[in-house]
C-alpha positions as CSV (number, residue, x, y, z in Angstrom):
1,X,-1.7,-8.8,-13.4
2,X,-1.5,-6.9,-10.5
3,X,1.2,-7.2,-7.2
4,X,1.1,-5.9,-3.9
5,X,-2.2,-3.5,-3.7
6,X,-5.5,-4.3,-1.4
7,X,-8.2,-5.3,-4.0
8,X,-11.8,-4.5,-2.2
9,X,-13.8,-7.1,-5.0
10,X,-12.0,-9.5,-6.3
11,X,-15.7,-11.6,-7.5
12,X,-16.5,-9.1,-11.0
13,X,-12.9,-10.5,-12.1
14,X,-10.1,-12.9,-12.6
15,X,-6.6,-11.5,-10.6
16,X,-3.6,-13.1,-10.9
17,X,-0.3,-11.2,-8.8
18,X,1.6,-11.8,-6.2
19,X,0.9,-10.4,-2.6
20,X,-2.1,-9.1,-2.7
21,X,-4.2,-8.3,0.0
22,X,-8.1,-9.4,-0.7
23,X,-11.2,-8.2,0.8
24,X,-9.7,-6.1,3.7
25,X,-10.4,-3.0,4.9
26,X,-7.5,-0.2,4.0
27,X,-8.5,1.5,7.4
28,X,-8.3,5.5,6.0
29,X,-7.6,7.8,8.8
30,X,-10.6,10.2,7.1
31,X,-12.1,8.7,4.0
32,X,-12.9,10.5,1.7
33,X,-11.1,13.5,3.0
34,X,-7.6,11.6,3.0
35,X,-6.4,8.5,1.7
36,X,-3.5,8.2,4.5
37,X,-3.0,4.7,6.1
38,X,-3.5,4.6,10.0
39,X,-1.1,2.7,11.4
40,X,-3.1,-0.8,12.3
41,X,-4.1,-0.8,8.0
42,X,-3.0,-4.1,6.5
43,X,-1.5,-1.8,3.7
44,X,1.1,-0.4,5.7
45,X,4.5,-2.3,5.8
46,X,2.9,-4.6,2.3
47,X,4.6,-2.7,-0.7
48,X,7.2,-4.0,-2.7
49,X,10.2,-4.6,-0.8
50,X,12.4,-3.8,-4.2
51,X,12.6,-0.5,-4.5
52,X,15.6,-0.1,-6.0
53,X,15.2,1.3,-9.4
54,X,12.6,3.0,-8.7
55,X,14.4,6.1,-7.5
56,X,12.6,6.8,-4.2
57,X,12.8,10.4,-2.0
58,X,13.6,8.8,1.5
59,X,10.3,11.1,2.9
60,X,6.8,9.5,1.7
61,X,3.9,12.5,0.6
62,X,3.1,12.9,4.2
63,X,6.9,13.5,5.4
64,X,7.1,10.1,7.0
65,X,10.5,7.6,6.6
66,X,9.5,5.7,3.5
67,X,11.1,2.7,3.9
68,X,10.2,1.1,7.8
69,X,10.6,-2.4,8.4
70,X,12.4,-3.2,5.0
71,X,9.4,-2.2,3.1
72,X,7.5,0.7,1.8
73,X,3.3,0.9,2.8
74,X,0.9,0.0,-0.3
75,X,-1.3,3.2,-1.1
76,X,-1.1,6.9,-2.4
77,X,1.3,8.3,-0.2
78,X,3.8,6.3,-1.1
């Protein structure tokens, strides 16, 4: 089971979750160089909005607000 990530291929496999995003591009600003979101991805705004045990920094990887419109983006910098 997997919930809230972008799954590229979604026809090798059976996936059951909640809120995923299928068969979208994640829109990398320099793939493969960096695997930051730019700002039109469908990733960004889509994590889990309960992030409450999870014991969160208030700063993502790249020094951005992590939380921004009640939720946190879906992807390695968060």
């Amino acid at each position: 089971q997997v919930s809230y990530s972008l799954i590229r291929d979604s026809s090798r496999c059976e996936i059951s979750g909640n809120n995923n995003i299928f068969q979208e591009n994640p829109l990398f600003v320099n793939y493969p160089d960096s695997l930051m979101l730019t700002y039109l991805s469908p990733c960004v705004n889509s994590g889990d909005p309960d992030t409450s045990s999870l014991n969160l920094p208030d700063s993502d990887l790249a020094g951005n607000p992590r939380m921004f419109g009640g939720r946190i983006d879906m992807g390695a910098y968060e």
